[in-house]
N, C-alpha and C positions, 0 to 999 in steps of 0.2 A: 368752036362752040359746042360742038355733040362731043368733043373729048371731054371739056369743062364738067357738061351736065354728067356724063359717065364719072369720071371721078368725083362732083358732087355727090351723086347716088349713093356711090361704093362708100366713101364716107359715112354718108348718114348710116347704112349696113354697118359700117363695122363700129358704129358710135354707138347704134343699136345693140348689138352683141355685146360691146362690152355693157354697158346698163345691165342686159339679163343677164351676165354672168355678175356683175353686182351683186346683183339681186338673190339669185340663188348662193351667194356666198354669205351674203349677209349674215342671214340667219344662225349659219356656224359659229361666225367669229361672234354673233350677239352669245349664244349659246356659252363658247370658252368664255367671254368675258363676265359674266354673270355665276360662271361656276367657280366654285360651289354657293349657292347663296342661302342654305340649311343643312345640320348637321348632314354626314354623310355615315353608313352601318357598316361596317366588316365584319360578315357574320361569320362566326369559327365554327367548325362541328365537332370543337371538344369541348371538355373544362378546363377552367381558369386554372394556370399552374403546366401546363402541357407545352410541348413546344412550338405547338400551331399557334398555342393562345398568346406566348411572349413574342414569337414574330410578328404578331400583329401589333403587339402593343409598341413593341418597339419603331416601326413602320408610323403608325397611326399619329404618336407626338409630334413626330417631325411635320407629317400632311399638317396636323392642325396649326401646329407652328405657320408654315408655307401658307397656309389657305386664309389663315383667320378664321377659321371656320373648324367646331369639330369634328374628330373623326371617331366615331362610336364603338367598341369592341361588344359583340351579340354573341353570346356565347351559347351553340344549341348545340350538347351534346348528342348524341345516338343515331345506332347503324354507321359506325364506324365514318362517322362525317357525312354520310348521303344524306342525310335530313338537312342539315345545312345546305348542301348543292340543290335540294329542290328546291327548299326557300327561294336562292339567288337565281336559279333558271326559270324561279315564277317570276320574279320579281319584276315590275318597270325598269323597262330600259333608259332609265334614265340619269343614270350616272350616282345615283345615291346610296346605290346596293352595289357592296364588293364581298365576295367568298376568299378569304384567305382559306386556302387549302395546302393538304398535304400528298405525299405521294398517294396514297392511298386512291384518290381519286382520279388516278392513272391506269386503273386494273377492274375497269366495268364487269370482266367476267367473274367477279364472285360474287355480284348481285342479282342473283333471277329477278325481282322486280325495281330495278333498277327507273326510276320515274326522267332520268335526264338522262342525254346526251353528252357525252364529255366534250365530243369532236364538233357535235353542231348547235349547241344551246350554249356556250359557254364564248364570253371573248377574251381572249388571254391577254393581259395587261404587261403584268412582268416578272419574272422568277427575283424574288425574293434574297433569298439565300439556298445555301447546300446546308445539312448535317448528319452528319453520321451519328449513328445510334451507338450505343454505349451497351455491353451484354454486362449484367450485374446481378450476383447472387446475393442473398443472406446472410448474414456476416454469421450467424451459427450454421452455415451451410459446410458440408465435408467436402468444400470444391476449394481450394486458393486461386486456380486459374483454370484457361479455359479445359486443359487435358484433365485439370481433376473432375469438374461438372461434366465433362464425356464419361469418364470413369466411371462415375456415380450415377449417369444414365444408365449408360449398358450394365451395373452390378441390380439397377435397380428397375428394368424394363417397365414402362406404361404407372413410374409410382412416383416419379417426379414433376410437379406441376410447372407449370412459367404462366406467366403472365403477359398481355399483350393490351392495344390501346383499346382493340376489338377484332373483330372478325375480319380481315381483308387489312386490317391494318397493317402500315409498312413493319410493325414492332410484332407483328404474327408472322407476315412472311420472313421476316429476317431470320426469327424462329427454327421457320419448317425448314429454311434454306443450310441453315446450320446444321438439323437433324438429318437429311438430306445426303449433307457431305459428309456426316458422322458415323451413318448409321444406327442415329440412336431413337427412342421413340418415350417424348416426353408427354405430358397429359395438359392442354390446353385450355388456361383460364379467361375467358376474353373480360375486359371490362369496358366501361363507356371512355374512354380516352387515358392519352399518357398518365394524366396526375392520380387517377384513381387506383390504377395499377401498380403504381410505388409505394401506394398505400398496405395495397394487398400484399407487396414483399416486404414490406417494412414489418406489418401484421404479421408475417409468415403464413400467410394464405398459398402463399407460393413460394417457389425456392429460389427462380431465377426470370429474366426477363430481358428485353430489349426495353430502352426508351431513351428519347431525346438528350442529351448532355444536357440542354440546359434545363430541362425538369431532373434530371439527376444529381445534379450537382451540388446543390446544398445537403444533399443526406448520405452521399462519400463524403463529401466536408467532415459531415457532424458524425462518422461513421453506422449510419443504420444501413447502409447495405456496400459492396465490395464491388469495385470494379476491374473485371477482368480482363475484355477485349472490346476493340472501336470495330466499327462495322466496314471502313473502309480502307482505300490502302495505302493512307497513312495514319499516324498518329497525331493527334487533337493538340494545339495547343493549348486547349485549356485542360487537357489531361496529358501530359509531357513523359508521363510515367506506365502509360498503360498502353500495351504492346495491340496491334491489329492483330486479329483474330486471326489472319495470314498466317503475321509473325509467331499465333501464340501457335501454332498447329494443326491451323486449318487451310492449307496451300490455295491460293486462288478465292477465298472466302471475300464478296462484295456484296454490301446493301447498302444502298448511301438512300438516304431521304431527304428532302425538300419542302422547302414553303414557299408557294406563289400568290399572287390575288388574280382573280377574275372577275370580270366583269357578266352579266346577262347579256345576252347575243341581242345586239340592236341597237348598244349605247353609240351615242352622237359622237363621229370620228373625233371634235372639235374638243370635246368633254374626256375621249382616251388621251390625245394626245398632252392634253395639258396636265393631267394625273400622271401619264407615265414620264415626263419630261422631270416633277419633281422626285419620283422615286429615284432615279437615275440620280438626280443630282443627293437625293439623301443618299444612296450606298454611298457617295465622296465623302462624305463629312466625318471626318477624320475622329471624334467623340462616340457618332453609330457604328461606324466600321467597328472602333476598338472594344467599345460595347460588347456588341455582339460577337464578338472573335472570342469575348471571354467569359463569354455565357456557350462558345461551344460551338454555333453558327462560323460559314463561312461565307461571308454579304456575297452577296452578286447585283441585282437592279439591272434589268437589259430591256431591251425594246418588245412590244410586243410581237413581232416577227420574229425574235428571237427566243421566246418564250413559244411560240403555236413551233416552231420546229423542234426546240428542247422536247414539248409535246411526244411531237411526232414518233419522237425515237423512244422515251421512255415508254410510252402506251404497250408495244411488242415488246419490250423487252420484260417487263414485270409479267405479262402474258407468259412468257417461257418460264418464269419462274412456277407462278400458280399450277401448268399445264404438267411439270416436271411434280410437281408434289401432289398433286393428284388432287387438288383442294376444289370443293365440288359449291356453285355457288347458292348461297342462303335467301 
C-alpha cells in the first residue's frame, strides 16, 4: 500500500512537471505560430542600387512568398551603414526588425562613437551570401588593368582619386589594402554607399574604385566604367573574363565582402528559428541560387551559430587590416 501511494505521488510530480514545462513552452510555439502576423523591415544602411540593398531584396521576395506576409526593404543610408545598426539594436526585439548588413559592420574600430555593439546587441540570423568586389576604373582612364592604375598612381602620387561606399567601408578598405601592397597613395572619395559612388566614376568624379559586382554590372555592360580585378581569389562567374587582382599582379591580394541579416539581441528563439529555417531553405531554390550567381553573389544561408562563429573570425581579421593601414577611427 505505501509503495502504491509513493508511486501515486511520484506520478502526480511528474504529471505536474510536464504541465509547467507545457506551459512555459507554449508561449513559444504560440509565438512561431503567429509569426509573422504584420509586415516585417530589413533595414539597409545604403542606397537602393548597392549590393547590401539587392541582397536584401533578393532574400526578402522569397520571405514574403514563404510567410504570406511582407517583407519591407528600409533603406537608411549614412556613416558607412552604422545608422542603420542603431536603428536595428534600438529596435524591439520582436522579430519585425532585421539589419541586412555588410562587412563593414565587422570592423567597429573605425567608429570612435560607434552607439552598438556588434558582438553583444546584435543576434545573428544567417550569412546571406559572399561577394567579391570588383576594382573598376573610368573607361577614359590611362589604366587598362590593374598594373596600369598602379602605374598611374606612383607617376601621379596623392592626384588620383577612388571612390568608396564610405568610410570603413569594405569598398575603402579593399582600397587601402591594395595601396598597401602597391605602395601607392591614391586620394580618398567616400560616398554614402555602393550606388552613389559609381555614379561619381561614371561622372569622373573619381578614376577608380572598388564596389559590389552586382551594383557594377550593368555599367561594364553598357560600358561607362572598365573592369579590371575581383577582389578574391578566384574569378566571378558572372565576370569570367576579369583576372583576380592576385592573378593581375598583386600576389596574395584578398577582400571578399558579405551580406548577412540580423536580428536585435532578445528576439524570441521560437521567431529566429522559424525565419532562419526559411532562408536556409531559400539559398536551395534553384531560380535564387541562380539569380544571384549572376548578379555576382555567391548564396550561402546557414544557421545562426554558424553565422556568430563566421563572426567571430571575421571581426580580427578586418581588425588587422585597418591596424596595418593605419586608418584612424571617425
Amino acid at each position: 500500500m505505501s509503495h502504491r501511494r509513493v508511486g501515486y505521488r511520484a506520478a502526480l510530480r511528474v504529471a505536474a512537471c510536464l504541465w509547467a514545462g507545457c506551459a512555459v513552452a507554449l508561449p513559444g510555439s504560440v509565438v512561431a505560430q503567429k509569426y509573422p502576423s504584420k509586415p516585417v523591415r530589413i533595414v539597409v544602411g545604403f542606397g537602393a542600387g548597392g549590393g547590401t540593398d539587392l541582397a536584401a531584396r533578393a532574400i526578402a521576395q522569397r520571405l514574403a512568398d514563404a510567410f504570406g506576409t511582407s517583407f519591407v526593404v528600409d533603406n537608411r543610408p549614412g556613416a558607412a551603414g552604422n545608422l542603420a545598426g542603431d536603428i536595428v539594436a534600438r529596435a524591439t526585439p520582436d522579430g519585425y526588425t532585421l539589419l541586412m548588413a555588410n562587412s563593414t559592420i565587422a570592423i567597429p574600430s573605425l567608429s570612435a562613437k560607434l552607439t552598438f555593439d556588434i558582438r553583444k546587441d546584435f543576434l545573428p540570423l544567417s550569412l546571406v551570401a559572399l561577394g567579391p568586389s570588383v576594382l573598376v576604373v573610368h573607361p577614359g582612364a590611362a589604366a587598362a588593368d590593374v598594373k596600369g592604375l598602379v602605374a598611374l598612381a606612383k607617376a601621379k602620387p596623392k592626384q588620383i582619386a577612388y571612390g568608396s561606399g564610405g568610410v570603413g567601408n569594405v569598398t575603402h578598405l579593399a582600397m587601402e589594402l591594395l595601396m598597401a601592397s602597391t605602395g601607392i597613395q591614391m586620394i580618398h572619395v567616400p560616398y554614402k554607399g555602393g550606388a552613389p559612388s559609381v555614379v561619381g566614376l561614371i561622372s569622373g568624379e573619381v578614376t577608380a574604385l572598388f564596389t559590389s559586382i552586382p551594383t557594377a554590372l550593368p555599367q561594364i555592360t553598357a560600358g561607362r566604367m572598365r573592369a579590371i580585378g575581383v577582389s578574391i581569389a578566384k574569378r566571378s562567374p558572372a565576370l569570367p573574363n576579369v583576372p583576380t587582382i592576385a592573378e593581375a599582379g598583386v600576389p596574395g591580394y584578398y577582400a571578399a565582402s558579405w551580406y548577412g541579416l540580423l536580428f536585435p539581441a532578445g528576439v524570441p528563439q521560437p521567431v529566429v528559428g522559424a525565419l532562419s529555417r526559411e532562408i536556409v531553405a531559400a539559398m536551395e531554390v534553384p531560380a535564387i541560387r541562380d539569380g544571384m550567381i549572376r548578379q555576382g553573389f555567391e548564396p550561402v544561408g546557414n544557421t545562426p551559430a554558424q553565422f556568430r562563429a563566421f563572426l567571430a573570425e571575421e571581426i580580427p581579421r578586418w581588425e588587422k587590416v585597418v591596424k596595418a593601414a593605419g586608418i584612424k577611427p571617425e
